[in-house]
N, C-alpha and C positions, 0 to 999 in steps of 0.2 A: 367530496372528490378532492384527492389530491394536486395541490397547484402544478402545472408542466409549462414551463417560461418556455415559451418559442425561442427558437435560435440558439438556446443554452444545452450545451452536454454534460449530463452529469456524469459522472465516471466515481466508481469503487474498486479503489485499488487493492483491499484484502478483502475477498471473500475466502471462508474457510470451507469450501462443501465437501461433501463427502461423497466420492464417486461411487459408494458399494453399496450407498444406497438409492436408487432410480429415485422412490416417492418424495423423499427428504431433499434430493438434489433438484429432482422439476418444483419442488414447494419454495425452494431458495432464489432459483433464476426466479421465478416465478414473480416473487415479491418483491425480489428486486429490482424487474422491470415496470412492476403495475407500479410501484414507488418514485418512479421517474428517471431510474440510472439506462444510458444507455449503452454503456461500456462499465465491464464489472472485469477484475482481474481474481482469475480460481487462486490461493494462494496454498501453493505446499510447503508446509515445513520442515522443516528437518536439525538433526541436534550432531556435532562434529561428534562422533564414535557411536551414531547410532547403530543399531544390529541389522536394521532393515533399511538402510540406507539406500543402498542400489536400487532397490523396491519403492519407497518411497519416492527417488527422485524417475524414475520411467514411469510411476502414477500419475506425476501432476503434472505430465504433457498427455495424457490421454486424452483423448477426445471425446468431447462430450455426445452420446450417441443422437444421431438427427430425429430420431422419435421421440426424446426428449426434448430435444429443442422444437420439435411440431406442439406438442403438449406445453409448453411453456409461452409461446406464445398462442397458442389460443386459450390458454387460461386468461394471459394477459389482455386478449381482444373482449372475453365476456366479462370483463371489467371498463371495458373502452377504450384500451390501450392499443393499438396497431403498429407500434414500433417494432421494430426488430431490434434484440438484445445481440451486441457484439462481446466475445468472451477472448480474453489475453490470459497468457499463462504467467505465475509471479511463481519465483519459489526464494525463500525467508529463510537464512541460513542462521544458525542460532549458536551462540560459540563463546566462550570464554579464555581462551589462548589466541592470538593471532597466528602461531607457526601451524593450531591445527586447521584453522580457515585457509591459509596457504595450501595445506596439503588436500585438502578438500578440493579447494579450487582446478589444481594442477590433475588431483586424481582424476575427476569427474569432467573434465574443462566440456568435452563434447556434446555431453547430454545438457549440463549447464546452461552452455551455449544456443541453445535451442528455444529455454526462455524468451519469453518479452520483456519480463524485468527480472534484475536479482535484488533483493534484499536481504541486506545483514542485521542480526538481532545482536548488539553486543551485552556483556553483561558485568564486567569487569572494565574499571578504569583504561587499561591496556588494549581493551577490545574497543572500546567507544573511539579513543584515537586511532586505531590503525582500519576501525570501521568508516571513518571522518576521511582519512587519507586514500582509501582504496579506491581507486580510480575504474574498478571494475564493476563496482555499485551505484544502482540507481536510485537506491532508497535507504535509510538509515529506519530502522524500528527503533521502537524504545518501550519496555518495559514497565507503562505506566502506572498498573496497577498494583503495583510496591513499590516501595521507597528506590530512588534510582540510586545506584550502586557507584555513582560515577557524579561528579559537578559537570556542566555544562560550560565549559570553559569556552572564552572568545575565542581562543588561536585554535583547539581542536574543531570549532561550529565554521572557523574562516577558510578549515582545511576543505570541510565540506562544501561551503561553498564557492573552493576555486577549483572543484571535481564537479559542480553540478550535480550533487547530490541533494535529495527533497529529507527533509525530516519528518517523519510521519506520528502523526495524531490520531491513532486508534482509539473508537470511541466505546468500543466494547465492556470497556474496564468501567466506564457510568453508569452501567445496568447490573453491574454484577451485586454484591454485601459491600455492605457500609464503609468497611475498613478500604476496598476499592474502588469505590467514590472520592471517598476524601483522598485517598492518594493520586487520584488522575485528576483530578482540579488542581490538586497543589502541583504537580510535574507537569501539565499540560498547562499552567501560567506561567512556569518557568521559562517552556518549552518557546511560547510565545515572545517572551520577553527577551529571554535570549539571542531566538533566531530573527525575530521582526515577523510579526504574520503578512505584513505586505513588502516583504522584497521579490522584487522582481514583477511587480504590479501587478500581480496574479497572471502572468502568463508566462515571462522567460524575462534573461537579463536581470539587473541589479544585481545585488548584494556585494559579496568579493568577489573578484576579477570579472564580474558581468555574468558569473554564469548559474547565480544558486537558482534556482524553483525555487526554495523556501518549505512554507512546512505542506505538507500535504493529510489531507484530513481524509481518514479512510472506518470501514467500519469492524473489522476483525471479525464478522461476523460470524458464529459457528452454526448456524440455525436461522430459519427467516426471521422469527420470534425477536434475535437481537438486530435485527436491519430498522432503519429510519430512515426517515423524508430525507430528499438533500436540504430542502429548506428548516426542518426541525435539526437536521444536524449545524448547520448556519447557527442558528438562536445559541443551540448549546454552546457553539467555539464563540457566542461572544462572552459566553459568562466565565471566559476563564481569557479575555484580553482582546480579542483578534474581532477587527469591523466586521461589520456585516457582507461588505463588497468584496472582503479580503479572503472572508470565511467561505464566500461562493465559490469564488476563482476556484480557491484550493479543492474543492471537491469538482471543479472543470473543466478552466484552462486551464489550468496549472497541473491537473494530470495530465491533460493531449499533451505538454509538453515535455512533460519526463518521458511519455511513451515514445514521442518523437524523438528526443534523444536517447533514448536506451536501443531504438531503433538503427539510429543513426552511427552509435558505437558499436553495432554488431557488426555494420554493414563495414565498418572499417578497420575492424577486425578482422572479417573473412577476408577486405581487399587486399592486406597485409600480410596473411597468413599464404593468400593464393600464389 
């Protein structure tokens, strides 16, 4: 049986599901609830000049149908689980130019906006800094699983954290071939060393100007098959730097708190706009 800490929320801020498929999609909540997460965010991607873009971004606020989420939690109960799985929508913008994430941003701003979180995947030096300074993001991706395209400079990591922006530690890339192993240890120590895995004490404040989260440890999962324990995902962040206490937060409070602030930025946004 897996361990379930009382009082502790665990939260997965990338799942990758797949909505076109019902069996695939109640296998995923599925296991990610009987695993111990009780907040799991659907995460859509998307690539700046994709073809199906439109399509894409009105996907990943669908809703997930409530016959599935009946089936998903009694899957969950004849394991002994009784919890109820809360589901947030993330969509991961993926981009190598800044001018085309601007136009992205501005094009689409409505449907965007409907998000719970937005994440940017930069991929290009140019892209990591103006990802770092966007004050529209809640989350920074990084591309662990090759070599990062970009150093991890203090002043573009300081930008992030005087945005409140989380850097994320997808752990998908340690299950994958050899050559992506070894490159998410070596980028995920950096990642640590860099940002600090405890600022902000795993919950909010610290770092630059009081406002980073820090890193956030998430599973990129495309399939239940790549999901893990929150506590097996714990062990793993510390073999690449990050304490054990620090390792926790990040996969619980320290997500309630990006989500409270991503929340909190919409809400002041609309107040702005109204």
């Amino acid at each position: 049986r897996r361990r379930r800490a009382r009082g502790v929320m665990f939260v997965d801020l990338s799942v990758r599901v797949d909505p076109s498929n019902p069996h695939a999609l109640r296998e995923h909540l599925a296991t990610a609830l009987v695993l111990g997460y009780s907040t799991i965010a659907t995460d859509a991607r998307v690539s700046c000049g994709d073809r199906t873009l439109h399509r894409d971004l009105a996907s990943g606020l669908t809703e997930i149908p409530p016959e599935i989420m009946d089936a998903v939690h009694a899957e969950a109960a004849s394991h002994g689980v009784n919890a109820r799985l809360r589901r947030v929508a993330r969509l991961t913008v993926a981009y190598s130019e800044p001018s085309e994430l601007q136009a992205l941003l501005r094009a689409h701003a409505d449907v965007i906006a409907r998000y719970d979180l937005l994440a940017l995947e930069p991929s290009t030096e140019r892209a990591f800094s103006s990802a770092c300074a966007n004050a529209r993001a809640d989350v920074v991706a990084l591309p662990l699983g090759n070599r990062l395209p970009f150093r991890l400079r203090p002043a573009t990591l300081a930008a992030a954290a005087a945005n409140g922006i989380a850097i994320e530690v997808a752990y998908n890339a340690a299950l994958l071939d050899v050559a992506s192993r070894r490159n998410f240890f070596a980028n995920a120590t950096a990642v640590a060393r860099a940002v600090g895995s405890g600022v902000g004490g795993g919950v909010s404040g610290g770092g630059a100007a009081g406002k980073a989260p820090g890193i956030l440890l998430a599973g990129g999962s495309r399939n239940a098959t790549e999901l893990r324990a929150p506590y097996d995902v714990a062990n793993l962040a510390t073999l690449f730097g990050m304490k054990d206490e620090h390792a926790r937060a990040a996969i619980s409070a320290r997500c309630a708190s990006v989500l409270d602030r991503a929340r909190r930025k919409r809400e002041n946004a609309e107040a702005s706009a109204a």
